[in-house]
Structures are given as C-alpha cells and as structure tokens.
C-alpha positions as CSV (number, residue, x, y, z in Angstrom):
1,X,0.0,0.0,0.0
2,X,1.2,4.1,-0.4
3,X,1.2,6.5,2.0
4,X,-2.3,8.0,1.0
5,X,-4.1,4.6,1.2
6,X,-2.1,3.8,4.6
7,X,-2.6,7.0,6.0
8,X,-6.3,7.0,5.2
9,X,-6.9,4.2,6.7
10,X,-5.3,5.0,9.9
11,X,-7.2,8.9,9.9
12,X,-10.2,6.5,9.5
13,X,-10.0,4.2,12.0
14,X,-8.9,6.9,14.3
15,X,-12.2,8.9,13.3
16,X,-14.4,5.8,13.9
17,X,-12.1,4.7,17.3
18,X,-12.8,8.3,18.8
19,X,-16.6,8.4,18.1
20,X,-17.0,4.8,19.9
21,X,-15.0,6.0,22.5
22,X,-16.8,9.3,22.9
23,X,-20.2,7.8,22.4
24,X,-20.1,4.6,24.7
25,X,-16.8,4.2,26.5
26,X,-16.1,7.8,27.9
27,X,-12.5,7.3,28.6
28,X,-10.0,10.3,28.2
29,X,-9.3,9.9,24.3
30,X,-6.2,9.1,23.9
31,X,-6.5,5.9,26.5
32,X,-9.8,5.1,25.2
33,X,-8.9,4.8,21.7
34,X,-5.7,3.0,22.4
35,X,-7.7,0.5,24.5
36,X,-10.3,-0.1,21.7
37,X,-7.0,-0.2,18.8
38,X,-5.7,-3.1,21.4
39,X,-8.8,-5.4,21.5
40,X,-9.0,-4.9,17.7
41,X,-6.1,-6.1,17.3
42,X,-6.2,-8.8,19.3
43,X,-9.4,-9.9,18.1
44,X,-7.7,-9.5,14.4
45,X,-5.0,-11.9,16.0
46,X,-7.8,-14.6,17.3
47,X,-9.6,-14.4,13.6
48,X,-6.7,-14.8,12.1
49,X,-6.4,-18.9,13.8
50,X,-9.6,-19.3,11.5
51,X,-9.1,-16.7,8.5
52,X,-5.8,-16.0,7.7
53,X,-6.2,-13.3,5.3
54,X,-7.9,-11.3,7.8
55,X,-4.8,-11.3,9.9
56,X,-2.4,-11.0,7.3
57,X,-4.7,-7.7,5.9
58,X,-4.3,-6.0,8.9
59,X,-0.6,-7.5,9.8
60,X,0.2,-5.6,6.0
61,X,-1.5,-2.5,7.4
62,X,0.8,-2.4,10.7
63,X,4.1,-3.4,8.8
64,X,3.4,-1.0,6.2
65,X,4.0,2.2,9.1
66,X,7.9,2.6,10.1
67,X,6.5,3.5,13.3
68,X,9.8,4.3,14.8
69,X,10.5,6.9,11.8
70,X,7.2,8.1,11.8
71,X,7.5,9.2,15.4
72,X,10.8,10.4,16.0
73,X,11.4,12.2,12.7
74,X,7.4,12.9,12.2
75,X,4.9,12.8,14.6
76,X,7.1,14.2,17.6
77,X,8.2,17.8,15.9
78,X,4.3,18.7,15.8
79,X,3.7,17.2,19.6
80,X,6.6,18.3,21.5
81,X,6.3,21.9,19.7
82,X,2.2,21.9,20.1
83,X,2.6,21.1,24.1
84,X,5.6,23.5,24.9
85,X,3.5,26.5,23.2
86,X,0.8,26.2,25.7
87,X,3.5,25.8,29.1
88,X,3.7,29.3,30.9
89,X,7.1,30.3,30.8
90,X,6.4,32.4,34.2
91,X,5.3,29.0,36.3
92,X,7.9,26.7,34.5
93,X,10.5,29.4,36.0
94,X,9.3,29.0,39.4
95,X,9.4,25.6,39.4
96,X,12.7,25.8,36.8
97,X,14.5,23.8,39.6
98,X,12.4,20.6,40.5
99,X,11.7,20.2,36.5
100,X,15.0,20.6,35.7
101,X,16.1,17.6,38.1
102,X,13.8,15.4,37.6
103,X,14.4,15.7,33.5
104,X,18.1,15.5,33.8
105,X,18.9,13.5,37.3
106,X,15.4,11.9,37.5
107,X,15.9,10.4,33.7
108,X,19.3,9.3,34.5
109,X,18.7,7.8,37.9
110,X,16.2,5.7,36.5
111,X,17.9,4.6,33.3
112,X,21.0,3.3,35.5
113,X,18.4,2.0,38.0
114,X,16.0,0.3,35.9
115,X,19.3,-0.9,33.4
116,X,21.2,-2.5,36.7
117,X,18.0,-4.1,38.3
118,X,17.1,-6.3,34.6
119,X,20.4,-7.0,34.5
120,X,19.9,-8.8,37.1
121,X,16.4,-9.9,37.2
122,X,16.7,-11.5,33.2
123,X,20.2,-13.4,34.3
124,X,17.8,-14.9,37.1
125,X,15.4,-15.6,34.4
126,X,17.9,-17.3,31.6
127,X,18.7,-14.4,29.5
128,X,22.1,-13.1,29.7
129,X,21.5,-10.1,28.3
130,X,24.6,-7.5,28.0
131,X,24.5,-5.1,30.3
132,X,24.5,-2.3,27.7
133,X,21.6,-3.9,25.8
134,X,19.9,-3.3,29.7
135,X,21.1,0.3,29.6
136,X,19.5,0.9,26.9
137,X,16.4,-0.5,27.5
138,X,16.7,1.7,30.9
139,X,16.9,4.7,29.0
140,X,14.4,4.3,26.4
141,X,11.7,3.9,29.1
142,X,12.4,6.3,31.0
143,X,11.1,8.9,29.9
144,X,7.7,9.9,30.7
145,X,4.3,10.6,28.1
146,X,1.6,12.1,30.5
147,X,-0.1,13.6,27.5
148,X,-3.2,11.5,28.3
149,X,-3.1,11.8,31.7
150,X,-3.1,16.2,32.2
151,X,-6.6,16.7,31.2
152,X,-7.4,14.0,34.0
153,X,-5.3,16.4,36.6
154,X,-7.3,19.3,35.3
155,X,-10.8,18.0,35.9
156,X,-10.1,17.2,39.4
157,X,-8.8,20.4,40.3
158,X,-4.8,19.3,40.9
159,X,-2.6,22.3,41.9
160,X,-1.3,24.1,39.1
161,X,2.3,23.6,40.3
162,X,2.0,19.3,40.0
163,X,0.6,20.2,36.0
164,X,3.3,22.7,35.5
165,X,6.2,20.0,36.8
166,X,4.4,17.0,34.9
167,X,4.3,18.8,31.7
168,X,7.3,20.7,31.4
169,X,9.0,17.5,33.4
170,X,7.4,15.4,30.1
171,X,8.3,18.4,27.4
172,X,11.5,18.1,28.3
173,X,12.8,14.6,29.5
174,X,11.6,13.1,26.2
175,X,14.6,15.4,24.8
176,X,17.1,13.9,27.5
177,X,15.6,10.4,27.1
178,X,16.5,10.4,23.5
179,X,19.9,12.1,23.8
180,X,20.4,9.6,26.4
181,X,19.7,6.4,24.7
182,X,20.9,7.8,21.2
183,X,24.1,8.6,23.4
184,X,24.1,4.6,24.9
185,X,22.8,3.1,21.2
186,X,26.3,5.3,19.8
187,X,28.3,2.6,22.3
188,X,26.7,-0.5,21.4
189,X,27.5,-0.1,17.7
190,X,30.9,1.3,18.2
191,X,32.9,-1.7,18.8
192,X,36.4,-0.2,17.9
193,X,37.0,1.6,21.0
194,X,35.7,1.7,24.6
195,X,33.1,4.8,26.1
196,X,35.1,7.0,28.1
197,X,33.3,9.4,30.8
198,X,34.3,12.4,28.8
199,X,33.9,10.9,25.5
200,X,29.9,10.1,26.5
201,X,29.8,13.5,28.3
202,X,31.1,15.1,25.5
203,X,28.5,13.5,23.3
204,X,25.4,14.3,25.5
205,X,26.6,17.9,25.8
206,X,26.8,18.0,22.2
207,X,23.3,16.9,21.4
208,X,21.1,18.3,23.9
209,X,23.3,22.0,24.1
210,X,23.4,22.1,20.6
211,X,19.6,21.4,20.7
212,X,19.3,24.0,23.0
213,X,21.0,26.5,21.1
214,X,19.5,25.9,17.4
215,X,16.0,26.0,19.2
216,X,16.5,29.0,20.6
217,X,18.3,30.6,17.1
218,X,15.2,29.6,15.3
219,X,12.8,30.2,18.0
220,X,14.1,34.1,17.8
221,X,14.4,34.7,13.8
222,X,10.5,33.5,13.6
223,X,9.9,35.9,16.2
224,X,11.4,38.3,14.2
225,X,9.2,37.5,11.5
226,X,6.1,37.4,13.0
227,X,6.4,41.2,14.8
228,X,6.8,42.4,11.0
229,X,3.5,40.9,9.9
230,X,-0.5,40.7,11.2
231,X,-1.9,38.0,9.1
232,X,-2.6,34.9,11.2
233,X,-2.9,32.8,8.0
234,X,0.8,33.7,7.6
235,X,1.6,33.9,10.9
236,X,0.3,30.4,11.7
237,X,2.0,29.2,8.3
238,X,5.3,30.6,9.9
239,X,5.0,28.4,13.2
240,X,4.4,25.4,11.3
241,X,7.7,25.9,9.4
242,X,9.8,26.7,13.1
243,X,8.2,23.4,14.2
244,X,8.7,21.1,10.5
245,X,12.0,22.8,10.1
246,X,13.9,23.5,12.9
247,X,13.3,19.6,13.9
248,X,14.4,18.5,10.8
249,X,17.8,20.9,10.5
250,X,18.6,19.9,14.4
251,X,18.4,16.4,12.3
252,X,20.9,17.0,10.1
253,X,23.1,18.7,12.8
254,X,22.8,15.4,14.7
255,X,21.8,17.7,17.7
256,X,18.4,16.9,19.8
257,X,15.5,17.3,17.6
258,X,13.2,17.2,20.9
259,X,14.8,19.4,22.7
260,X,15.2,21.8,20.1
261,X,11.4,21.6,19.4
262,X,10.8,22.2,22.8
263,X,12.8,25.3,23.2
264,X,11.5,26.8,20.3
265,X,8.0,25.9,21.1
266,X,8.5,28.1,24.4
267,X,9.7,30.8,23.0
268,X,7.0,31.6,20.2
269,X,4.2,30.5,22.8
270,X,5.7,33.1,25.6
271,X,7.4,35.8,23.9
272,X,6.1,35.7,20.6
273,X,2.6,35.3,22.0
274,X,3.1,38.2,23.7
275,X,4.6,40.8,21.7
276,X,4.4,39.6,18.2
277,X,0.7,38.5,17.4
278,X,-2.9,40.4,17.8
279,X,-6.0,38.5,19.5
280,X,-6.6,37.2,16.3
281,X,-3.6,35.6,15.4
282,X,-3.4,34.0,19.5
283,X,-6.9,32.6,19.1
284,X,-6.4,31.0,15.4
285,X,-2.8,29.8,16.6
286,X,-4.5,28.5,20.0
287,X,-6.6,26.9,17.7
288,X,-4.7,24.9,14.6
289,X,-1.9,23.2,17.3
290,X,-5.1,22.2,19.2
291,X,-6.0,20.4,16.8
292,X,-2.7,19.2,15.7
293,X,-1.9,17.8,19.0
294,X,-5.2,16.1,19.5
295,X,-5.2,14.5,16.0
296,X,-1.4,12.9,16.3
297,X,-1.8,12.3,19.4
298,X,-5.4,10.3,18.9
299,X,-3.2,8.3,15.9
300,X,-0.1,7.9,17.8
301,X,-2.1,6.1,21.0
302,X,-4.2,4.2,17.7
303,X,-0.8,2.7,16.6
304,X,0.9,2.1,19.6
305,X,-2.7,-0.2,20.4
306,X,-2.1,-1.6,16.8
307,X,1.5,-2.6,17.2
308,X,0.6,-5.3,18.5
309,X,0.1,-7.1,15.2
310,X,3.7,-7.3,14.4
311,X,4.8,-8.5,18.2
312,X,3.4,-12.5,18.0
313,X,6.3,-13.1,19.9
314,X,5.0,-10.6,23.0
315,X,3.2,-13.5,25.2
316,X,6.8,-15.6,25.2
317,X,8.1,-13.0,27.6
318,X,5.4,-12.4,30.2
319,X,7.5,-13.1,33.2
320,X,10.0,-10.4,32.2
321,X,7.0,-8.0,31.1
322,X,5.5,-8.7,34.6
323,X,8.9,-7.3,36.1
324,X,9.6,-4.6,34.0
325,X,6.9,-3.2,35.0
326,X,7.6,-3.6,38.9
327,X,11.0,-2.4,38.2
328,X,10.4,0.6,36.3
329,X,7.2,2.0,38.6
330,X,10.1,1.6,41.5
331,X,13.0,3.5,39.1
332,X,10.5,6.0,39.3
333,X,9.4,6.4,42.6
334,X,12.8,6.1,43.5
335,X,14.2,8.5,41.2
336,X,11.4,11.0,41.8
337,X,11.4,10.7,45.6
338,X,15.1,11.6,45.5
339,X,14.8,14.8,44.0
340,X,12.1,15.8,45.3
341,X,13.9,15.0,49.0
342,X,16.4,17.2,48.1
343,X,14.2,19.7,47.2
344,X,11.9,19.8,50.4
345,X,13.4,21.9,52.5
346,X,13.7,24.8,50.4
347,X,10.8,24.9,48.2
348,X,7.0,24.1,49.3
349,X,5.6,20.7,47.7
350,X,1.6,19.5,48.1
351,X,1.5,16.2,49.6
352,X,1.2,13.5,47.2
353,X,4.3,15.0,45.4
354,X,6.1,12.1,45.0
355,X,3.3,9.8,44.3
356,X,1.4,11.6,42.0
357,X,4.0,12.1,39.6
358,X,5.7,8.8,40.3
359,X,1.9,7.5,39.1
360,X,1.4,10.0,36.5
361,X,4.6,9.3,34.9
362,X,3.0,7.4,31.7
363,X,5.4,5.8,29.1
364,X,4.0,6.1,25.7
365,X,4.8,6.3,22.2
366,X,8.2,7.7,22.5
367,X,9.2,4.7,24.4
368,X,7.8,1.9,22.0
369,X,9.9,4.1,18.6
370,X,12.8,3.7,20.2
371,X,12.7,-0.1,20.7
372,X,11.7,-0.7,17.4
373,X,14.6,2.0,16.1
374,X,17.0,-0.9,17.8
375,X,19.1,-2.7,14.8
376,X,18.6,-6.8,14.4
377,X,19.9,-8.8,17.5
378,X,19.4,-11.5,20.0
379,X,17.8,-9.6,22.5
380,X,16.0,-6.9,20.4
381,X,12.6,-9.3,21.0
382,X,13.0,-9.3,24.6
383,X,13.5,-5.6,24.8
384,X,10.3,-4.5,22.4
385,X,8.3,-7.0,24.5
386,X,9.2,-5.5,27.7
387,X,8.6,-2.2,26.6
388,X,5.2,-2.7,24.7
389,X,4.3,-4.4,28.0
390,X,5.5,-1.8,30.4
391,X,3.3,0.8,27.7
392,X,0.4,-0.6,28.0
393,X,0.1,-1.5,31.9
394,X,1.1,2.6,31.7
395,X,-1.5,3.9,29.8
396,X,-4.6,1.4,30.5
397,X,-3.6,0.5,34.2
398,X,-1.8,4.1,35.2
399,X,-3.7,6.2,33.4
400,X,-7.0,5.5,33.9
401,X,-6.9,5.7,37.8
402,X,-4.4,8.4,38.0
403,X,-7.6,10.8,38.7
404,X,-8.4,8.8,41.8
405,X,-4.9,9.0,43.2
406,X,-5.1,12.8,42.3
407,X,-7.9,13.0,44.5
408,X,-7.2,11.2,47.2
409,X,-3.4,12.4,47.9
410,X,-3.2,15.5,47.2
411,X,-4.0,18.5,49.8
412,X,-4.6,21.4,47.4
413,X,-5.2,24.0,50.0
414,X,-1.1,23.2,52.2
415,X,1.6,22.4,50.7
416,X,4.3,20.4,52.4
C-alpha cells in the first residue's frame, strides 16, 4: 500500500475509534482509543487462527507504518512543539529547579536504575542479556508521556504547580531520554573503542546543548518574523515551518530534535505570544496546534494499540514484562522521591508529590519508537516485548486511575 491509502486508513479508523470512545466508553481519548486499537487487534490476532487473510490484511497495514520513523522524525516535531506553546514560561520558572532535576537527574537515575535491576532480574530468568543492551532499555523507558493523563489532573482540580512539573518535566525529559539512549545506542554499535566518561559526556553535551541552542536561534528569527506581519494565516504558516523545520535541521546537525522543538515551542508560545501576534492571530494559533496535537496524538495512541500485530512473539516474555513493570514503577518512585527529598526543604511541595507524579509518569509512544529503532539482534525481541508491555500497563492500568490518586493524595489548599 502508499502512503495515501495507509494514512487513510489509519485517519479512519482513528475517526471511527474516537466516536465509539466518545459515544459509549467515555474514557479520556487518547487511552480510550488505544484500548479499543488493542482489542481490535487482538481480536484480528484470534480471527486470524480461522481466517488467515484477515490477519495477514491487517498484519500488511501495521508493517506497512515505520513507526519508529514516523514518530521520531514525524509525529514528535508537531507534539513536542504543540505542548511546549501552551506551558507558561512564568510557572515553568518558578518551578525551573524541580523540572529541571527530575528531567536530567530523575531520567538518568532511572535509566541506570532500571538498566542494573534487569540486569539482574533477566540473568535470574535465563537471558544473559549485556549489560548495555539493559542500559539501553533503561533509557528508552524512561522517559515519561503524560499527555493523556493532564486533562485528568485538570478535571479534578490538581494544583497548578503538579501540572506545571508533569508537563514541562514530560516536554523536556523526552529530549534527555532520546539524547540519552541515542548517546548509549552510539556505544553499542561502536565496537572499535571503549566509552570513556568524557567521551559520552562530551557527546550528551553535544546533542542536547546544541539542541538547546539551534531552538533557541530559530525560535528568535520567527519571532522576528512574526512582529513584521498581522496576518494569522501567515503567521500560523510561519510556526508550522519553526516546528517542521527547525526539527528536521537539528536532524541534520545530529543535535536533539526534541529538545530543540521544545525550546522553540517556548519561545514563540511566551514571547512571541506576547509581543508579536494580535488577539486574532493568539486565538487562530491556540486553535490549529489544538487540533494538531489532539489528531497525532489520537493516531499515535491508535498505533501504539495496533502494534501489536507485528509483536506474536510478546506473550513468550510475560515473566519479564510482569517485572519490567515492577521495576520501572520503583525507578520512578525512586528517582522522583530523591529529587524531590532534596528539594523539600527549600521549596513548598503538596502532599502526594512524590506519588502523584511517580503515578502520573506514563510511558507512551516515545518509548515503544525507540525499541523498534534498535538494529537486528538476540535480545532486540525481549526488549520491544518489555517495553510494549510496560506501555500498556502505563496507559490502560496508570492512566485510567491516576484521577483517583489525584484525588485522594493530594491536599490542594497546604503544601508540604
């Protein structure tokens, strides 16, 4: 099949997934259409025993989607731009310093955490598994998606300051997440020499500074742009090329596409929001990235519920699904429990800190590109399994009562 044909059918089943959703299930839409992709999927997997064709329509379908390309050098310059426009620059600076540790420290606690303990726990279970290849699955779930999980936070009246640290938190440790495994994935190919702490520092400065920086560069020339003009058509047209081009040159750079996005994203939604468009332009901008981010992001919870199809080999791993999930809910806590210990005593935290957003830290799409972006190898099976597992309990399990641990941990009116 092409690309129209492929993509139509997936804008269609989307369509048709959201309206079931909307009309019968009520879940928030992102969870609820991945839920109802899943059992389609698996029903087309249970057909297929009987009628083969039926399974190996829809297998086509599936196969037919690079998923890890469409993500990572698609899909992800639209979200991570669309959700960094709407974060207040003013609250992410007053909580600059628990969003900035958990993103850096908080990632990288968990990957070595999380690495260390399946190193352990899959040598216990038969698989010698290299210790890198554990790294590396340590890093690529790591990061957090809770996308599907804010508008949850927001109907049950959380304090702005959890939002403000779960999003930006999100916004920008899928940047360090990728740098970080891209950084790890750099290592296991390069078999000519061995990593050196400078050599992988150097390399991780490299990507996420220099994302920094060419997010920033193009953030301010469409700035620039935009105060010279009042046409939103044009001025909307202009933000889509920051977000399509910027990721792709930071691409080509082989600097942090994420992080880039994120940075520029910022800046237009703060500063340019503010100086360099009229009520008109804010509402029609406001309105177009809405849309945007709801479409991919109802599409990108579809596929990840239709990925399924190409994993047959998922239920030959439950044992180490069943602990990858354990292990990375207690990387989590863990990692999230130490920075925001350290934090305490100088800054005022709501009860139910740590648990909220050790709860509310959903793994999602992200997570799921980056183990299928993993070249051929023994233990390449193992790790998609563990991650498409440690997905799903995420979103279905995680997200669906993360409104009910809102609730009934957090003390909105005294922080602790």
């Amino acid at each position: 099949m092409g690309f129209f044909e492929v993509s139509s059918i997936l804008i269609t089943l989307a369509a048709v997934f959201s309206f079931i959703n909307f009309r019968y299930i009520r879940l928030p839409s992102t969870i609820g259409v991945m839920l109802i992709a899943l059992i389609a999927s698996l029903l087309a997997l249970i057909v297929g025993e009987w009628w083969p064709a039926a399974r190996h329509i829809a297998a086509e379908i599936v196969n037919g989607i690079d998923f890890n390309r469409a993500l990572l050098h698609g899909m992800l310059a639209f979200l991570l731009f669309a959700g960094a426009l709407h974060v207040d620059l003013g609250d992410l600076v007053e909580q600059w310093v628990p969003v900035t540790l958990l993103a850096l420290l908080g990632t990288a606690m968990s990957t070595v955490i999380v690495g260390g303990l399946m190193r352990l726990a899959l040598y216990w279970l038969g698989s010698d598994i290299s210790t890198i290849d554990c790294m590396l699955f340590g890093a690529l779930i790591s990061p957090t998606d809770p996308v599907a999980v804010l508008s949850i936070m927001k109907s049950v009246g959380a304090p702005k300051r959890l939002e403000t640290q779960l999003a930006a938190e999100s916004l920008f440790n899928d940047g360090v997440g990728v740098v970080i495994f891209m950084t790890l994935l750099s290592i296991a190919l390069d078999h000519t020499r061995s990593p050196t702490v400078a050599g992988v520092t150097g390399l991780f400065l490299q990507q996420a500074g220099g994302g920094l920086a060419l997010g920033m560069v193009c953030g301010m020339i469409t700035y620039q742009l935009l105060r010279r003009v009042d046409h939103y058509q044009l001025e909307v047209l202009l933000t889509l090329a920051l977000a399509m081009g910027g990721y792709a040159l930071a691409d080509e750079l082989h600097v942090s596409a994420p992080i880039a996005a994120v940075v520029s994203g910022l800046f237009i939604g703060n500063r340019g929001r503010a100086f360099a468009m009229s009520d008109t332009t804010r509402v029609n901008l406001d309105l177009f990235w809405e849309l945007i981010d709801e479409t991919l992001n109802v599409v990108l919870f579809m596929l990840v519920g239709l990925e399924i199809l190409s994993m047959p080999f998922i239920g030959r791993w439950h044992a180490a699904i069943a602990i990858a999930v354990i292990v990375t809910l207690a990387a989590r806590w863990f990692s999230v429990a130490m920075v925001v210990g350290s934090i305490r005593r100088r800054r005022p935290l709501h009860r139910g800190t740590i648990t909220v957003l050790t709860w509310g830290g959903l793994r999602g799409g992200i997570s799921v590109a980056m183990a299928l972006s993993l070249p051929p190898g023994p233990h390449r099976g193992i790790i998609i399994a563990m991650t498409y597992g440690v997905v799903v309990f995420s979103i279905l399990v995680q997200g669906v009562t993360i409104g009910k641990v809102v609730q009934r941990v957090v003390t909105t009116e005294a922080p602790a």
